[in-house]
Phi, psi and omega in degrees: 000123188217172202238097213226088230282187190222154167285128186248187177252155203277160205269122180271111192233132161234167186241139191211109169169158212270016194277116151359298204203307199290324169232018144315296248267306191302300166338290196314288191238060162278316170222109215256135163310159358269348172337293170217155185270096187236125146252147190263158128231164192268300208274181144272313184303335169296285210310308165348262190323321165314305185265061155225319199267321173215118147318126164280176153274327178208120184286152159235114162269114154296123190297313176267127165266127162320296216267352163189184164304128188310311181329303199278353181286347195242351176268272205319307159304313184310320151355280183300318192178078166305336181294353187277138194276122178233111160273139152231169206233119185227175184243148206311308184325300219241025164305319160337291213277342169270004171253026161260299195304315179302321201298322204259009162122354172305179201265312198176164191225152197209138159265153206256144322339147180288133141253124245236001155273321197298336191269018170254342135313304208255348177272356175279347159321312184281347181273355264209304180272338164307321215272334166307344173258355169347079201322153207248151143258108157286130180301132187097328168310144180312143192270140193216146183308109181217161178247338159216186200217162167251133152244141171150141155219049143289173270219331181264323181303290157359288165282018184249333192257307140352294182318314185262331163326295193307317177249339123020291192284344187258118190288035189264167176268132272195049186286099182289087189272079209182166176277135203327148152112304219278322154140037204293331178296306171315331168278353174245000162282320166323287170307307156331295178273012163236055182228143154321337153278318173046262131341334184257175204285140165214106171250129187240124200256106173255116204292331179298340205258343198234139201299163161318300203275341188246003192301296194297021147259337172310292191294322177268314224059122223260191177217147208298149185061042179295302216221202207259153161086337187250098196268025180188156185288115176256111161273137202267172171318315203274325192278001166267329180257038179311154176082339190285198149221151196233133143284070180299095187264130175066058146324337179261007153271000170293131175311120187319310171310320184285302178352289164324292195284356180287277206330309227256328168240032170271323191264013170221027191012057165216155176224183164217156166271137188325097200119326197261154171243032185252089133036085170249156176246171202197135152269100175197130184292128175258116181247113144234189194233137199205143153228055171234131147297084175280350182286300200282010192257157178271014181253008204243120171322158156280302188320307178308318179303326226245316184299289190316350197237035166324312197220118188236141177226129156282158152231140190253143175310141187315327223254355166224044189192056175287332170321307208264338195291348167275343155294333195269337198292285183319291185308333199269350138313325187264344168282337210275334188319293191291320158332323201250006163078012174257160178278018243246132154268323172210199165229137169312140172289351164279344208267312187309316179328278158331315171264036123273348187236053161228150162296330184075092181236014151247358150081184176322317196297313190296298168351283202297329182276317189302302208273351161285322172296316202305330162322306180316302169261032161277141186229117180114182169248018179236139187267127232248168181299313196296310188284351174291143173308182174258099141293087171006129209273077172276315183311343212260005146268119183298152180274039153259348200244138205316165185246048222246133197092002199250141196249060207321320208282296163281335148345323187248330170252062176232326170312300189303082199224151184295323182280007182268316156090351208194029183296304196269024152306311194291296206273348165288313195314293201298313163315305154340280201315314180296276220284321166321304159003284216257332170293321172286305200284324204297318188266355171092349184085039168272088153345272190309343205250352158299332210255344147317282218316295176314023193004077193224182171251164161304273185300347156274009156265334191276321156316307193283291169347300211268346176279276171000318182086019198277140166218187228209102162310321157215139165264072203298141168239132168254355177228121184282356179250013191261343165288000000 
C-alpha cells in the first residue's frame, strides 16, 4: 500500500471578494507563484461562475459581496461541490454569519485585517483536506484519473480489498487496524470515496497530535466563554462534517473521559458543545484507525471498542506480505525517482535480495524512507546494493525464535529520521517480540508458566502473540479455568 503522488498543477485558491488591491495583494503574497495559483473575483456571481468552470482546492470568502452575500455564495458553491473547503473572511461585527456558514460545513473562517501566518495555517489545513479527499485506486478498479493507490496481491491484500467492497456501501462505523506505517488512512479514504457520501465533506482528526485539552473543542466545538480565552462561538470537527465522513486516526490515544461524549453521539447521534447545554444532532459516518490492541487496553472503554468495531478491516505488516514487495519497490522507484532529479529504473536483485530478507517494522513508511535515501546515492539507471542505507541485522531472527543478536541500539538510530514518527512504538513492539520469545522458549511454550515469569495474565501475552504476528509450536496449558 503506497502513496503515489501524478505530476499535478500547482494548488488553486480562489479568492472571491471585492477589495481591489489590500488583500489580492496580502494572498499573492502569501502564496506565491509558481508554487501556488490564485485567481481573484469581485463578485459572487464571477466567483460562482469561476467554480463551475475549474473547481478550486481552496475558496477564499468574503462575507460582505457587492452584488450578494458571502452566504448565499457559499450555498451556491455547496451546489456545485460541496467538498471544497470555504474559508471566510470577515469583520469581527459579521462574525454570526460566518459561524452559520461553519454550522453548514465551512472550513474556518479568518478576520480582516489578514494575519498572514493564521491565514497560511488555515488555508494549509484546508489543503490538507484536499489532499485527504484525493482519489484512492483500488486493484482492479476501473482506470480513473487518481493521485495515489493500494498495491499488493498477496493473499492478505486481497482480503483487505474484499474488505472494503463489502462496507464501503453500508453506512456502519468502520475500525481500521494495523501497525504504524501499513497505510490504514488510504483504506478509510477508499471506503469513503466508494460510499454514498462521496459527494459530501471527509475530514480527518489525528487524536494523537493533538493535547489532550484541545482535542473535545477540536471535535465538538465550544460556546463563547466556555473557558479562558474563548472569546467567541467555535464551531467542531463533527458538526462541519454533518452529512460526512470524519476520520478519527489513532483512537486509541483519545482521553478515556472524551471517550464518553464519542460513545453517546455514535449511538444517539447528538452532542453539546463545550461550554453548552443544547442538544445538537449530526449525520456523520464516523471510520476509525488505531495500531493499539483496543480490546485488551485499559485505557480504552470496551463499549466504545464494541460500537466502533461494528465492521473491522485489518492491515497487515509488510514482513507478512513479503510477496508484493518488488511491486512495491519498482513502483515507488518509478515516483520518487522523477521526484529526486534521478534515472533510477530498476534494482539489482542483491539489493532486492537485501530488502526482502528485512522485516520492516515501520512498514510502507519505512520502505519509502530506506528508497529515498537510497536515491540520494544513487548513479545509473539501477539501483544498486551499495546505495542502501545499513539495515538493522533484525532479520536473521524469525518472530517465532529468541532474537538473540538483535543490536537495539542500532535499531534506534537506523531510526531516527524526521518521517518515523512512531519510534518508541517501534522499539516496544521489537522488545515484545525477544522477551515473548525468550519467555516462551524458557517455559517449554508453557502460557500459564510464561505469562507468571513476565507478570502478566495469560490473555494479555495472547494479546500481545497475536499483535505480533508470534505463534507458538507447542503448548502446555495447565488449567481449564485460567482461559
Amino acid at each position: 500500500m503506497i502513496l503515489a503522488e501524478l505530476v499535478t498543477a500547482p494548488p488553486h485558491l480562489l479568492l472571491i471578494d471585492d477589495d481591489p488591491r489590500i488583500i489580492p495583494e496580502q494572498v499573492r503574497q502569501t502564496f506565491r507563484a509558481p508554487e501556488y495559483q490564485v485567481v481573484v473575483a469581485a463578485t459572487g456571481k464571477d466567483g460562482v461562475e469561476a467554480v463551475r468552470r475549474r473547481p478550486p482546492d481552496v475558496i477564499l470568502l468574503d462575507v460582505r459581496l457587492p452584488d450578494q452575500s458571502g452566504l448565499a455564495v457559499y450555498q451556491s458553491v455547496r451546489e456545485i461541490d460541496a467538498r471544497i473547503p470555504v474559508v471566510f473572511i470577515t469583520t469581527a461585527k459579521a462574525s454570526e454569519i460566518a459561524i452559520d456558514a461553519m454550522k453548514q460545513g465551512a472550513f474556518d473562517y479568518l478576520h480582516k485585517p489578514l494575519d498572514l501566518a493564521e491565514l497560511r495555517r488555515v488555508v494549509t489545513g484546508a489543503m490538507e483536506v484536499v489532499r485527504m479527499r484525493a482519489p484512492v485506486t483500488l486493484p482492479g478498479a476501473a482506470a480513473e484519473p487518481a493521485t495515489e493507490c493500494m498495491f499488493g496481491s498477496s493473499r492478505a491484500m486481497l482480503e483487505v480489498y474484499k474488505a472494503i467492497g463489502r462496507v464501503a456501501a453500508q453506512d456502519v462505523t468502520v475500525l481500521i487496524t494495523g501497525e504504524s506505517g501499513t497505510g490504514k488512512e488510504l483504506v478509510a479514504r477508499a471506503i469513503y470515496q466508494h460510499s454514498a457520501r462521496s459527494k459530501q465533506p471527509f475530514l480527518a482528526l489525528n487524536c494523537a497530535a493533538i493535547p489532550e485539552n484541545l482535542l473535545e473543542s477540536e471535535l465538538f466545538g465550544y460556546e463563547k466563554g466556555a473557558f479562558t480565552g474563548a472569546d467567541r462561538r467555535r464551531i467542531g470537527k463533527f458538526e462541519q462534517c454533518d452529512g460526512g465522513t470524519i476520520l478519527l486516526d489513532e483512537i486509541g490515544d483519545m482521553p478515556i473521559l472524551l471517550q464518553a461524549k464519542l460513545l453517546r453521539l455514535l449511538q444517539e447521534k447528538t452532542f453539546e458543545r463545550v461550554g453548552g447545554n443544547e442538544p445538537l444532532r449530526v449525520n456523520v459516518r464516523v471510520i476509525a484507525s488505531t495500531h493499539r490492541e483496543l480490546k485488551a487496553s485499559t485505557a480504552f472503554r470496551s463499549d466504545l471498542y464494541y460500537r466502533l468495531s461494528a465492521f473491522t478491516i485489518h492491515l497487515p505488516p509488510l514482513r507478512e506480505r513479503l510477496e508484493d514487495l518488488p511491486a512495491l519497490v519498482q513502483h515507488f522507484l518509478s515516483v520518487f525517482s522523477p521526484e529526486m532529479g534521478r534515472d533510477v529504473r530498476e534494482i539489482a536483485p542483491d539489493a532486492l535480495d537485501r530488502l526482502q530478507s528485512y522485516p520492516w517494522p515501520g512498514n510502507i513508511r519505512e520502505l519509502q524512507n530506506v528508497l529515498r535515501q537510497a536515491l540520494l546515492r544513487a548513479t545509473g539507471s539501477v539501483l544498486l546494493s551499495s546505495f542502501l542505507p545499513e539495515l538493522p541485522a533484525t532479520a536473521a531472527a524469525a518472530p517465532v525464535a529468541p532474537a538473540g543478536g538483535f543490536d537495539l541500539v542500532s535499531f534506534i538510530r537506523a531510526r531516527l529520521t524526521p518521517g518515523t514518527g512512531d519510534l518508541m512504538d517501534q522499539v516496544y513492539r521489537e522488545v515484545d517480540r525477544i522477551l515473548l520469545a525468550h519467555a516462551l522458549e524458557s517455559t517449554h511454550g508453557n502460557h500459564t508458566e510464561a505469562a507468571k515469569l513476565l507478570g502478566i495474565s495469560r490473555q494479555t501475552m495472547r494479546v500481545r502473540l497475536r499483535a505480533l504476528g508470534l505463534q507458538v509450536t507447542h503448548s502446555v496449558e495447565t488449567s481449564d479455568d485460567e482461559s
